[in-house]
RODO-2510 file (C-alpha; in nm, 4 decimals, decimal comma):
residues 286
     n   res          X          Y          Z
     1     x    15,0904     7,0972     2,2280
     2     x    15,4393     7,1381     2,2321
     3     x    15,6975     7,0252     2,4914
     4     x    15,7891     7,1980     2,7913
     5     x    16,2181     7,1418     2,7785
     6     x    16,2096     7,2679     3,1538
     7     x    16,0871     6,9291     3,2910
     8     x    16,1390     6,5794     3,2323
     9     x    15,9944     6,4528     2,9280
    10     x    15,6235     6,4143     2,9882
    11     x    15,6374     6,5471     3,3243
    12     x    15,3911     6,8151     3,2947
    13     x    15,0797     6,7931     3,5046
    14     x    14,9853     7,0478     3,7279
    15     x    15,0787     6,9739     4,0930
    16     x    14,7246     6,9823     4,2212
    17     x    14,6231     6,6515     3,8965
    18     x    14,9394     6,5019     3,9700
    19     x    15,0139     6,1398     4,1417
    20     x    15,3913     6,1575     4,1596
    21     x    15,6150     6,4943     4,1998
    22     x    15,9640     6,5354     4,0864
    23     x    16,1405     6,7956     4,2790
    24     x    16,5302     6,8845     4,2028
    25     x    16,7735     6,9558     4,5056
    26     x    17,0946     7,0910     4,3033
    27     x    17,3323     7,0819     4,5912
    28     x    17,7433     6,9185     4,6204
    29     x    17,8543     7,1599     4,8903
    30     x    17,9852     6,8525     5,0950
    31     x    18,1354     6,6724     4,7758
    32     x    18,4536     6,4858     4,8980
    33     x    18,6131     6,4297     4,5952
    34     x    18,4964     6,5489     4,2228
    35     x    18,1796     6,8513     4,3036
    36     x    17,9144     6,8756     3,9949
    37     x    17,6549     6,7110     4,0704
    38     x    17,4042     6,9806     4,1765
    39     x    17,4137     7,0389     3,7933
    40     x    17,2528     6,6919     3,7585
    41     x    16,8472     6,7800     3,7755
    42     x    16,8839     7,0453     3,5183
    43     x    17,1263     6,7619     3,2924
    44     x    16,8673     6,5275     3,3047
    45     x    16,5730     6,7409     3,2466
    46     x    16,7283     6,8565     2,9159
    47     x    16,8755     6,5088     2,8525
    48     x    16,5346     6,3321     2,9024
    49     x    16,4406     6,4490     2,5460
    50     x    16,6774     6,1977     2,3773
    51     x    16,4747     5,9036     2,4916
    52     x    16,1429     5,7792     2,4372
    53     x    15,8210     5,7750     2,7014
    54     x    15,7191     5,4202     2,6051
    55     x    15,9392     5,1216     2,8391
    56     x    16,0087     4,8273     2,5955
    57     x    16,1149     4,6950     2,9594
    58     x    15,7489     4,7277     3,1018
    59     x    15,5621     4,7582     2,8088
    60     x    15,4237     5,0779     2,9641
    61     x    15,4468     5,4330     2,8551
    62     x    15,5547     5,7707     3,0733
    63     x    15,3199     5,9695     2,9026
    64     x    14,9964     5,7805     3,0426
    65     x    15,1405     5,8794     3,4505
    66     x    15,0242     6,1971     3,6008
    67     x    15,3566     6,3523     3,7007
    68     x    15,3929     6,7157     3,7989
    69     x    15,7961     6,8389     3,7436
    70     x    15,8276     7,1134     4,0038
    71     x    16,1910     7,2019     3,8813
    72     x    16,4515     7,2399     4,1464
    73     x    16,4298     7,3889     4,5123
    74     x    16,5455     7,7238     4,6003
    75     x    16,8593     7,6036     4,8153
    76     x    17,1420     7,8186     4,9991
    77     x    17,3504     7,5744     4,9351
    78     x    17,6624     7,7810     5,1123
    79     x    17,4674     7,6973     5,4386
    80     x    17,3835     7,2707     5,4721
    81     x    17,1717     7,2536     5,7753
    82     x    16,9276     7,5469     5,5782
    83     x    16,9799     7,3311     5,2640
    84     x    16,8454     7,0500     5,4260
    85     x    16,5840     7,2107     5,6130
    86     x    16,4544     7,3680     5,2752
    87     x    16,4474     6,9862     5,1294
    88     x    16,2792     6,8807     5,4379
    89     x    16,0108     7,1716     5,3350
    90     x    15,9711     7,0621     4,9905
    91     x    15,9266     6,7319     5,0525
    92     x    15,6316     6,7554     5,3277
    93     x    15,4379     7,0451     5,1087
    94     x    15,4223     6,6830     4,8750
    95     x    15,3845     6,4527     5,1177
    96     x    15,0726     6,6855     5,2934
    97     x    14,9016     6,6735     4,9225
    98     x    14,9002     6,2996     4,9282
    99     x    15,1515     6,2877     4,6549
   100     x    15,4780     6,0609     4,5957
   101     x    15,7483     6,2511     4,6214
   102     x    16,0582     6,1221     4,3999
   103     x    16,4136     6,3795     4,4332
   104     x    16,6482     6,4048     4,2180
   105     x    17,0061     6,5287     4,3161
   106     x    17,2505     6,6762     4,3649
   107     x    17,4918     6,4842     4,6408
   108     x    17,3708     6,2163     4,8656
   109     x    17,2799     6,4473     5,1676
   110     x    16,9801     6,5408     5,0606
   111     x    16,8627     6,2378     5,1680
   112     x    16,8565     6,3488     5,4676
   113     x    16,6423     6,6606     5,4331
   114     x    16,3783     6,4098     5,2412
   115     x    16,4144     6,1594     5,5151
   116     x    16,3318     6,3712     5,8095
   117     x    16,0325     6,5009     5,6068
   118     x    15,9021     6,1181     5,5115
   119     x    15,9580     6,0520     5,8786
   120     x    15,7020     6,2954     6,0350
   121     x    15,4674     6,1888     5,7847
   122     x    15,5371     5,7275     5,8155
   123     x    15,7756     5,7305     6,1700
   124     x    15,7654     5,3283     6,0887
   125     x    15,9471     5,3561     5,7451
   126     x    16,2757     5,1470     5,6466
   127     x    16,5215     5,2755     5,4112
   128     x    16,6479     5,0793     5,0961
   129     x    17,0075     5,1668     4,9835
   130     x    17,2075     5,1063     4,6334
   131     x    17,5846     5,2647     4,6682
   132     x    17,8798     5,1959     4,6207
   133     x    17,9761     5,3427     4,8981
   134     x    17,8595     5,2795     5,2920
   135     x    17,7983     5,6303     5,3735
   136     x    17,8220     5,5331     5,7532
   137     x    18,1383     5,7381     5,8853
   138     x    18,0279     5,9754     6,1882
   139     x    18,2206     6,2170     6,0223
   140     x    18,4348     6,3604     5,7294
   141     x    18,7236     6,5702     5,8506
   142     x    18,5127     6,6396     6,1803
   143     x    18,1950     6,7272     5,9665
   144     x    17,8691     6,5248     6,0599
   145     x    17,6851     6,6575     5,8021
   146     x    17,8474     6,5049     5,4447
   147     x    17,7470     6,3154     5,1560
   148     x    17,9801     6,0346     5,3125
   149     x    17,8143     6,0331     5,6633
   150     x    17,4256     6,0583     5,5511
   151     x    17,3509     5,7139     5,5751
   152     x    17,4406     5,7484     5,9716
   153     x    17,2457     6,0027     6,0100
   154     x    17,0153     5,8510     5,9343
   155     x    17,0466     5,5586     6,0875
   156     x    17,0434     5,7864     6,4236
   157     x    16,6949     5,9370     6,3045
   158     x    16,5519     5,5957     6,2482
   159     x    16,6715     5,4830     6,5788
   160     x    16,6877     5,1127     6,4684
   161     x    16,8098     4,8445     6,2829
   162     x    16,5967     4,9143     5,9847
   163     x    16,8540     5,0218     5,6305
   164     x    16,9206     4,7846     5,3961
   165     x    17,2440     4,7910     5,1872
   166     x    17,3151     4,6963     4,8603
   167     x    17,5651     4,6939     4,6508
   168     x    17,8568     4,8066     4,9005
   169     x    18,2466     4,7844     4,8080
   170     x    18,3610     5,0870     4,9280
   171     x    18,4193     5,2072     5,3243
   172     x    18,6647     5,2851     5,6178
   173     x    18,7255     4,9725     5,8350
   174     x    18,5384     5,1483     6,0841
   175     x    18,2357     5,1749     5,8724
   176     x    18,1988     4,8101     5,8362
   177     x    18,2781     4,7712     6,1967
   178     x    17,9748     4,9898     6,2707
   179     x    17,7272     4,7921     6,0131
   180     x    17,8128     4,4490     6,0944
   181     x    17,5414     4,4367     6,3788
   182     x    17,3029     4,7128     6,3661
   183     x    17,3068     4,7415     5,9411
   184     x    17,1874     4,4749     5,6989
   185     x    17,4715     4,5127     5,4369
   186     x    17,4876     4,3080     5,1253
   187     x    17,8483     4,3576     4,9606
   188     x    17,9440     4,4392     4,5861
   189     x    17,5689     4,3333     4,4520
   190     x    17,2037     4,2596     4,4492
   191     x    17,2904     3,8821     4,5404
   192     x    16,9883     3,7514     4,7775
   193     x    16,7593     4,0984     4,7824
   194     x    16,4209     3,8556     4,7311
   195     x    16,5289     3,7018     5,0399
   196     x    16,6287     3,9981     5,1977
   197     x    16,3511     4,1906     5,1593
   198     x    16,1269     3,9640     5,2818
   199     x    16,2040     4,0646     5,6567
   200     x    16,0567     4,4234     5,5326
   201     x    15,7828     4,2902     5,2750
   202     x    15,4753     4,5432     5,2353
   203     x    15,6641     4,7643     5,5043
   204     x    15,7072     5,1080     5,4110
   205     x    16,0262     5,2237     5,2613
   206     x    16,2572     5,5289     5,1420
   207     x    16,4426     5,4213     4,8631
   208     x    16,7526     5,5752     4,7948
   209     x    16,9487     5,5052     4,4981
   210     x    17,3113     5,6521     4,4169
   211     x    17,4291     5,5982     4,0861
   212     x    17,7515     5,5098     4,1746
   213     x    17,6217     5,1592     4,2762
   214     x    17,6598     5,1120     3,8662
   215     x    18,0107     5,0120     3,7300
   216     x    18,2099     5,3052     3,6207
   217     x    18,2748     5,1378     3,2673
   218     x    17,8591     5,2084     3,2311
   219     x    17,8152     5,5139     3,4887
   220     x    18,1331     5,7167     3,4501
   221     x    17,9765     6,0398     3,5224
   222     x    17,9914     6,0472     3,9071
   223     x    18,2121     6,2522     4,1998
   224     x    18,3428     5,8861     4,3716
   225     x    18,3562     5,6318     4,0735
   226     x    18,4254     5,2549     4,2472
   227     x    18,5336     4,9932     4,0132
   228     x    18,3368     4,6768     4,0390
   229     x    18,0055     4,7734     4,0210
   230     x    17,6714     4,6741     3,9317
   231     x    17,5089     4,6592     3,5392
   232     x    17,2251     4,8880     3,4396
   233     x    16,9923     4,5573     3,3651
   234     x    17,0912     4,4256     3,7047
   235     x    16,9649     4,7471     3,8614
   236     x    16,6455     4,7941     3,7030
   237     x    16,5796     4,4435     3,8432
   238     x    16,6947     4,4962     4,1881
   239     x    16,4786     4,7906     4,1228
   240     x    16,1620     4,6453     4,0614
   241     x    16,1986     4,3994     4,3519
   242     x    16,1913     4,6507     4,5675
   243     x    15,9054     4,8022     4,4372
   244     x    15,7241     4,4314     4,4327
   245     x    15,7857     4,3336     4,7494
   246     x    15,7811     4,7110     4,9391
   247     x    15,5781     4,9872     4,9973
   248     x    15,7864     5,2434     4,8529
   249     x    15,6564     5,5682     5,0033
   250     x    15,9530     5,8019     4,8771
   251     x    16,2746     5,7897     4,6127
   252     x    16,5427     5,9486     4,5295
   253     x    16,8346     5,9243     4,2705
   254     x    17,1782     6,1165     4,3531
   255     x    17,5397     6,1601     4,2554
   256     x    17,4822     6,2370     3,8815
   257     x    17,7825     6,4700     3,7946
   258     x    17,7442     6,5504     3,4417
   259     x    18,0300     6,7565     3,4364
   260     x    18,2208     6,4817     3,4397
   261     x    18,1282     6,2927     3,1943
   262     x    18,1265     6,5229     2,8576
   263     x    18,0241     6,1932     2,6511
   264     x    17,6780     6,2341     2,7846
   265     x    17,6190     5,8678     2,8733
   266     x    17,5573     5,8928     3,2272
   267     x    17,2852     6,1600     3,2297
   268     x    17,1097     5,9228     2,9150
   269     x    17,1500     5,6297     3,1619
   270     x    16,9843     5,8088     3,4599
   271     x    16,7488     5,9691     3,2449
   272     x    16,6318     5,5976     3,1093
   273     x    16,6673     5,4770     3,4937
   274     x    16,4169     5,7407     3,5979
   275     x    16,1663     5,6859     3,3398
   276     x    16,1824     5,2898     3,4641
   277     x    16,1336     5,4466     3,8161
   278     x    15,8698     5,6172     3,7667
   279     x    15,6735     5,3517     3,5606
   280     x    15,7268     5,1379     3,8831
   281     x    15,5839     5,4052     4,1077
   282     x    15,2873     5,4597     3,8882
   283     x    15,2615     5,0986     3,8704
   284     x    15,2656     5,0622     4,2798
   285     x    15,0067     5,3215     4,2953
   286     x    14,7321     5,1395     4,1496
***
């Protein structure tokens, strides 16, 4: 049977057979810098046919999962809080089918939307960050609601001292200020996430993963590029920690902006990235 090029390559269960569903959330409204990255599900969908579904990394092969590609949400993306609401939607309708629900942006406010929605469902969870960037300012030119401030917000829905940083090197003074006692922040890298984690080990967790946390010399294709960032091997093993040691209820992968990067490199890396991913999701669902 041939191929549908509409979803990620061998992404095409039916929702109701599925284990794991992919929704998109094309949406950069808040961009503070270079906007294209709500083009990013539909990149990577048609990118993911350039690689293979068998992981020489895990020995395991994408084609074996049961993983239903939804395509992206209908978003107004002219109107944020109804953006998020609509992610919020999407991501319960998954949630109430007992499925995993993995996102795939579009900026790094969707978060949000998927957060509030894991949080009706698991009020308990912790949230596991990669970024280069904090993401903790209480706003961005008097706007709460930005792809620079999402990592507050949620902080305020959580209510506690329960997000774990990674890979930081890029914030206002103020930002650090804020995470120094109420945020456990590990700057530039993965150094010490076994140890880390432990404080959160079989806990469940959002895991939230912005591309950006990768050096721009491997990951160009992003609105915020940081020098000084992370390899692609050193994330898929900071990866798979977290899925070892945590009970990873929910994931998403953000700040793809394929329209800056015409070489293509980016959207292969994040497509290879999210075929790990979701090897280690089918993996923790055994």
């Amino acid at each position: 049977m041939e191929a549908k090029k509409d979803v990620f390559i061998a992404c095409e269960s039916s929702f109701n057979k599925a284990d794991i569903v992919i929704l998109g959330a094309g949406f950069d409204s808040t961009t503070t810098y270079r906007p294209g990255a709500r083009f990013a599900p539909a990149a990577i969908r048609r990118e993911s046919y350039s690689i293979e579904t068998f992981s020489p990394y895990q020995n395991k092969d994408l084609a074996d999962l049961k993983v239903c590609d939804t395509a992206d949400l209908e978003l107004p993306i002219s109107d944020t809080k109804k953006t998020l609401k609509a992610i919020q939607n999407g991501i319960e309708k998954v949630l109430k089918s007992n499925k995993f629900p993995l996102l795939i942006g579009g900026e790094h406010l969707v978060t949000l939307g998927a957060v509030r929605a894991v949080l009706n469902k698991h009020p308990d969870i912790c949230i596991v960050h990669f970024d280069a960037h904090a993401d903790l300012r209480d706003d961005y030119l008097s706007d709460k609601l930005s792809h620079s401030t999402v990592m507050r917000r949620c902080f305020e829905e959580l209510n506690s001292q329960q997000i774990f940083q990674f890979g930081i090197r890029s914030g206002e003074k103020q930002e650090f200020e804020f995470a120094k006692n109420l945020i456990f922040m590990t700057r530039f890298n993965f150094d010490n996430i076994e140890h880390t984690l432990q404080l959160i080990k079989g806990k469940r967790v959002y895991f939230t993963v912005d591309m950006d946390v990768l050096d721009p010399s491997q990951f160009p294709g992003t609105g915020t590029p940081e020098a000084g960032g992370v390899s692609f091997l050193d994330l898929l093993a900071a990866t798979k920690t977290v899925f070892d040691t945590c009970d990873v209820v929910a994931f998403d992968m953000v700040e793809l902006n394929p329209m800056v990067d015409p070489s293509g490199i980016s959207t292969s890396l994040s497509c290879k990235y999210l075929r790990e991913v979701l090897l280690y999701i089918g993996e923790s669902l055994k």
